[in-house]
N, C-alpha and C positions, 0 to 999 in steps of 0.2 A: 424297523425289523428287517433282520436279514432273510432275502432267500434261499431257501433251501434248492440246491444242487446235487442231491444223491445220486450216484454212479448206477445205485440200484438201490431194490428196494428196501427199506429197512428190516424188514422180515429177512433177508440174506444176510444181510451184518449178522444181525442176532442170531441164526443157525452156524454162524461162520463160529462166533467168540464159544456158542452151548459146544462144538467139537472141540476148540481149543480148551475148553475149561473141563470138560468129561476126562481127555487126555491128561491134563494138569490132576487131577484130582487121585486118575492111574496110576500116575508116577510119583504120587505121593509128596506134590510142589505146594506151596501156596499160591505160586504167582509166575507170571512170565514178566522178564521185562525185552523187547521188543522193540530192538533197536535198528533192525531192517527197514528201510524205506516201506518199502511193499508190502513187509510183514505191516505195518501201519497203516497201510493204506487200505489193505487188505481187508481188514477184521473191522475197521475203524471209517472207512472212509476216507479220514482224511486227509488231502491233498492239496498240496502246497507247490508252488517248481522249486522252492526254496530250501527242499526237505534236505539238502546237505548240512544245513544247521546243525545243532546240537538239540532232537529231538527224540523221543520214544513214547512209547507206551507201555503204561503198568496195564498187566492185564492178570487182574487177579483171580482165582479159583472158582472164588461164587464173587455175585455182584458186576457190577460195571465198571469197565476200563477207565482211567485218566491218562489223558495224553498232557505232553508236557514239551510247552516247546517256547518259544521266541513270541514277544508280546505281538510284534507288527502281525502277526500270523495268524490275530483273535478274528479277522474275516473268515477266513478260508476253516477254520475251527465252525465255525459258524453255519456255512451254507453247505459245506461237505460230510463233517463228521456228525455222523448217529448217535454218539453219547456225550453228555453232556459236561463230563467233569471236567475241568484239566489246572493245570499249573503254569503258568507264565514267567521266562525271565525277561526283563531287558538288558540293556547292553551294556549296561551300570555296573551291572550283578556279578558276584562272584556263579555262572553259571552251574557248573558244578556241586557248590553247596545248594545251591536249590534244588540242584537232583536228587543230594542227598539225604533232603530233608521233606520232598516231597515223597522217596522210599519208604523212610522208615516210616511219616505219618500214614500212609495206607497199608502198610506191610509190617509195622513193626521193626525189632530190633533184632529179632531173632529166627525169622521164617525161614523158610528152605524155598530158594528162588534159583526160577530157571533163567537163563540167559541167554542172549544169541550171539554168541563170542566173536563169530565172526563178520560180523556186521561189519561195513568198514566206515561208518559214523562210529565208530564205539574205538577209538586211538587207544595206547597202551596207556596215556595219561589219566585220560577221562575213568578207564575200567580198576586202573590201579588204584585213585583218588576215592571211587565209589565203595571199594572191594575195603579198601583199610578204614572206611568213615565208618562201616558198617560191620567190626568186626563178631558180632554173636552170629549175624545171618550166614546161613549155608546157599553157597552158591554151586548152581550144575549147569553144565552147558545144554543148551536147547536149541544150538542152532538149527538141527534137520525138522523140528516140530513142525512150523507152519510151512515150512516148504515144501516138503511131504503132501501135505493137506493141497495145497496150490495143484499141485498137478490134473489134478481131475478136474477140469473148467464145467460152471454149468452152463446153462444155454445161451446164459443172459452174459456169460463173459465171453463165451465164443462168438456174437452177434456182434462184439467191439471188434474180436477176430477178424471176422466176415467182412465187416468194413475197411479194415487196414489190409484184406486180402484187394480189396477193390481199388482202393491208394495207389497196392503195389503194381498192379495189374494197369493203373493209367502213367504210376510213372515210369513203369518199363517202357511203354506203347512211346512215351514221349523220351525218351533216350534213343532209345530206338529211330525213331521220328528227326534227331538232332545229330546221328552220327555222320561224317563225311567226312573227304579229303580234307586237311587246313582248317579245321574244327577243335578247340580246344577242348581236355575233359571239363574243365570249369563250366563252359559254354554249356555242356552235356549237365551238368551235374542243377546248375541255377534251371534247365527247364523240367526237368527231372522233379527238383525240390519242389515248383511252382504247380507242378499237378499233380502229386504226390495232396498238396497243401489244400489244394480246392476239392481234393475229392476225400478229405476228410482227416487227412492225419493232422495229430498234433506236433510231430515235430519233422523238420525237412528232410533228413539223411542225407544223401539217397543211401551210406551201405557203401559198399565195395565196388568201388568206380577205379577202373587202370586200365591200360592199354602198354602195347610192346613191351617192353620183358616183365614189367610188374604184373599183367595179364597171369603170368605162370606163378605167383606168387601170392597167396592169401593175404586178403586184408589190407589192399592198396586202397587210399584216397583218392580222390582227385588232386591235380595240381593242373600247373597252366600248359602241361605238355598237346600237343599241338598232333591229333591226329593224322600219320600219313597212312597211302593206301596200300595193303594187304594187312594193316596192323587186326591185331586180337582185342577186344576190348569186354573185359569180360565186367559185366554189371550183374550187382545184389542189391533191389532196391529192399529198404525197413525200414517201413512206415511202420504208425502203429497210433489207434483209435482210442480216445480215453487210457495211452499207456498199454495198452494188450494190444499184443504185435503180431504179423504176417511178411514174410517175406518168403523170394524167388530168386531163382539166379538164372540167367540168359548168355551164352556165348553171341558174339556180334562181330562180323569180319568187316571192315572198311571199304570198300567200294568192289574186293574180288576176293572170291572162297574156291578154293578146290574139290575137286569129285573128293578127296582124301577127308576135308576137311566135313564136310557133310555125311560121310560114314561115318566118321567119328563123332557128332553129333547124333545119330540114328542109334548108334552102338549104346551110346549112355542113356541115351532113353529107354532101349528095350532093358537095360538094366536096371534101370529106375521101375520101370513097370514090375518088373521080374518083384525087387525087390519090397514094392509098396505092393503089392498083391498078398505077399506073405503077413503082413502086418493085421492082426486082428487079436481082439482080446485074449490073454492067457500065454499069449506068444509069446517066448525067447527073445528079447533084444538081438540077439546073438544070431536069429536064425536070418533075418534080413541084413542082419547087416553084414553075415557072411555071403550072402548073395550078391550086396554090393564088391566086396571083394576079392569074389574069386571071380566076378564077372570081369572086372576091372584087371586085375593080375591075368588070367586066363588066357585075355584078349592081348596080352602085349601090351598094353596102354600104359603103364606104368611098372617099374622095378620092384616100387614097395606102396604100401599103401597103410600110413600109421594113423591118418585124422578121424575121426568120430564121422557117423554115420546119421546119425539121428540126434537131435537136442532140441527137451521141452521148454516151449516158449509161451508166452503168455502173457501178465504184468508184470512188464519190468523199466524199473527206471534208472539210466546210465549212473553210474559207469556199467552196470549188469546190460553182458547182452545175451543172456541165456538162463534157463534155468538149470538146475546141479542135475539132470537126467540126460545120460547121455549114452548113446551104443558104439560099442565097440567088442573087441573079442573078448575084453575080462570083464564085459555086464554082468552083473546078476539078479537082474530085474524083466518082470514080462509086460504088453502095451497091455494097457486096461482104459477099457470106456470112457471115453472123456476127454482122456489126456492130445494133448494136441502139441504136434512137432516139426521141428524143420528137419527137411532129409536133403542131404545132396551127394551129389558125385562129382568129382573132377579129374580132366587127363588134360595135360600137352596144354593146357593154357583154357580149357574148355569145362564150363562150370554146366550144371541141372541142379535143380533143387525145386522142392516146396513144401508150401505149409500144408501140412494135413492133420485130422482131427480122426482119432479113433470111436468109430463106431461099432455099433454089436457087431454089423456084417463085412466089417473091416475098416478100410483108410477111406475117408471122403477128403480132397482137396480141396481145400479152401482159396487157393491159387489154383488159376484153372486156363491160363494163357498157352498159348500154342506152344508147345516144345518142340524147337528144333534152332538150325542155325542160322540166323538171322545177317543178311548182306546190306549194306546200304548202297543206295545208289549212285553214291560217285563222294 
């Protein structure tokens, strides 16, 4: 007998699918089918690292889910997922006709089925093949349904939060800990990964690791470039606990910083503060994150300032590194209780950021490491 391994308790799966299926029932669906990683993982449980396969879940109106995936995959079906049904292909199989025949048997020939179009497991082949095997059925798209639903984390997902803030919080301290003259980022990035790893994440990162000119530029790797001293080395470590993520971001000077460069570090935190003060239930997107940018414009720190301000983060499995909520001037969404985000700021090569979790009486930080800018010693 396999052990069972639930993320959580089964009573929250099953509150999870009663919202997905009350909505289903609104929209006047019979079914979802649920081709998002996370939407699967989500509702269902379960989890696989494998889930780029060719896998989903029906999730019908009333009654119980089947998931439908890859035979080697009948473990982790097993010890993960809450409901018991599913459908199996091997590697034999025309996959496809098995999707399309485990459809119609639980849906019929004719129902009115939602979709998550943009799933990016669901190719134009696979959705076209499914879409003409099944022509009486009426198909709608459903991709924003469970995503929607995600945003409001409860306790028990923000505690995975909370962990993965802890992650980021040691693998900073050990970046930190590794930078110097004649230091490669590789060097930086393997001690980074190593205590990131032991203090709970499931996957290494670290995130956004650069130095000299990729420092001013979002979304550098590491490579084998070889730390010299006044370089900028700007790190975002993203760990993340059972899949639901926490990161931060740190400016870090190599062995000498400037009286300039430490005001400009001071500068983005009191904006950051400014900014995350404003954050509390019912609130405008738009009103903090005008705060970040007129702070930032205001000050001279930059020319223009076009990147997002805030993006809800949670369970997500790559390629996803974000979820679809995000601020900027053309929001039109406001923070509500729950929901939990990454915020940052950046000028001249000099990042701030963290994760926060909206509460009734505002932002509590989930990353909670010293903000400011960080010199190493030689």
């Amino acid at each position: 007998m396999v052990e069972t391994k639930y993320w959580f308790e089964p009573a929250e799966y099953h509150a999870r699918l009663a919202r997905v299926q009350t909505e289903l029932k609104a929209k006047g669906l019979d079914a979802l089918l649920a081709f998002l990683p996370e939407t699967v993982t989500w509702l269902t449980g379960y989890f696989t690292r494998a889930y780029g396969t060719f896998q989903f879940a029906i999730i019908p109106a009333e009654g119980s889910p089947t998931l439908f995936a890859r035979d080697v995959e009948e473990y982790y079906l097993d010890s993960t997922c809450v409901f018991p049904d599913r459908v199996l292909w091997t590697d034999s199989d025309d996959r496809t006709a098995v999707a399309v025949k485990a459809i119609r048997d639980r849906l019929g020939a004719s129902a009115k089925i939602g979709v998550e179009m943009d799933a990016w497991v669901l190719n134009a082949a696979r959705w076209e093949a499914i879409r003409t095997a099944i022509p009486g059925a009426a198909f709608v798209d459903q991709s924003a349904l469970v995503p929607k639903m995600k945003l409001i984390k409860s306790e028990a997902e923000i505690a995975y939060q909370r962990r993965a803030a802890h992650a980021a919080e040691a693998g900073m301290q050990a970046g930190i800990d590794a930078v110097g003259v004649g230091v490669s980022e590789r060097e930086m990035a393997a001690a980074i990964c190593a205590a990131m790893i032991r203090e709970g994440s499931d996957l290494p990162g670290p995130g956004v690791l650069s130095s000299g000119e990729r420092a001013y530029h979002l979304h550098g790797g590491y490579s084998d470039r070889i730390l010299q001293r006044g370089d900028i080395v700007q790190l975002e470590v993203t760990p993340n606990n059972h899949h639901y993520h926490a990161r931060f971001m740190r400016p870090i000077r190599v062995a000498e910083a400037s009286d300039a460069d430490h005001r400009l570090a001071e500068q983005l935190v009191a904006i950051q503060d400014a900014a995350l003060a404003a954050v509390a239930p019912g609130v405008a997107a738009t009103v903090p994150d005008a705060i970040y940018r007129d702070g930032v414009l205001s000050a001279g720190l930059r020319d223009t300032y076009t990147n997002k301000t805030f993006y809800s983060v949670g369970l997500l499995l790559q390629p996803n590194g974000g979820e679809p909520l995000e601020a900027h001037p053309g929001a039109d969404w406001s923070f509500a209780e729950g929901m939990v985000f990454h915020s940052y700021v950046l000028a001249k090569g000099f990042g701030m950021s963290e994760t926060i979790v909206v509460r009734a009486d505002g932002a509590e930080r989930l990353t909670t490491f010293p903000r400011k800018l960080f010199v190493s010693a030689g």
